[in-house]
N, C-alpha and C positions, 0 to 999 in steps of 0.2 A: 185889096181887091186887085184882080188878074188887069192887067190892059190890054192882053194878047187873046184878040179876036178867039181862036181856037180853044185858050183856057176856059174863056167865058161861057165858051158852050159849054166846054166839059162841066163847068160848075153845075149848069144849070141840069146837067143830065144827074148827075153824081144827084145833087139835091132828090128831083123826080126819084130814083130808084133807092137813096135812105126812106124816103117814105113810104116806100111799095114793101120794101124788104123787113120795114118797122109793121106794118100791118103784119104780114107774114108768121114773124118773129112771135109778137104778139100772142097769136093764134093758136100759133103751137105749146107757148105754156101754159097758155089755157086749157087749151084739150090734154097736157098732163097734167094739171092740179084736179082738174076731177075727173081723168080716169084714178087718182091717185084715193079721190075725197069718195071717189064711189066701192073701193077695194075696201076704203076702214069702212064703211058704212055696210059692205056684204051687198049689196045691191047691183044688178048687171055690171060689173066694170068690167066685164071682157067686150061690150058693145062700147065702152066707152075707151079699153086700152087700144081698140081697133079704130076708131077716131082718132086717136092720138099719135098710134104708128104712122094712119095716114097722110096726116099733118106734118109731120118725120120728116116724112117722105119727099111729100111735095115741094117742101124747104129743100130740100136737097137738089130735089130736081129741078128747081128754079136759080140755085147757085146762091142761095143766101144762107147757109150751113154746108161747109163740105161734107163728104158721102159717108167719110168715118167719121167725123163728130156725130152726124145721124146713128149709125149704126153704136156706135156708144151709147148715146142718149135712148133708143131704143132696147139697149141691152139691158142699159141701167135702170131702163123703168120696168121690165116684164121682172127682173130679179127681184125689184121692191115690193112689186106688187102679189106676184107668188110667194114671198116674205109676209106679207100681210097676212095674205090668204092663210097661209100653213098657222101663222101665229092664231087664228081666231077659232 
């Protein structure tokens, strides 16, 4: 444990925003597993791969994914999921 007055904050701040950033986090592989779950199923998944860019996004925008790991993760998901598609 820190002694140093200023650490202490930090900690306590560092703590606050893993959790904020753990929800976030969270969120967004969820809105990929089922735009992902709704592509094998043949069921709207372009309403749901647009929830999911979203989510991308806002991670990005908030600084808890940097702007290319998004743009990856986005990349990588409209390829699997046009993958899907073509395959069915």
């Amino acid at each position: 444990m820190a002694n140093i007055k200023s650490q202490m904050k930090r900690n306590r701040q560092n703590e606050v925003r893993r959790v904020r950033n753990k929800g976030v986090r969270s969120e967004m592989r969820t809105r990929t597993k089922s735009a992902l779950a709704a592509a094998e199923a043949g069921e709207g998944s372009s309403e749901e791969l647009r929830a999911a860019i979203k989510r991308i996004d806002k991670a990005a925008q908030k600084g808890v994914i940097h702007k290319k790991n998004a743009a990856r993760k986005k990349s990588r998901l409209v390829k699997r999921i046009k993958q899907i598609e073509a395959g069915e």
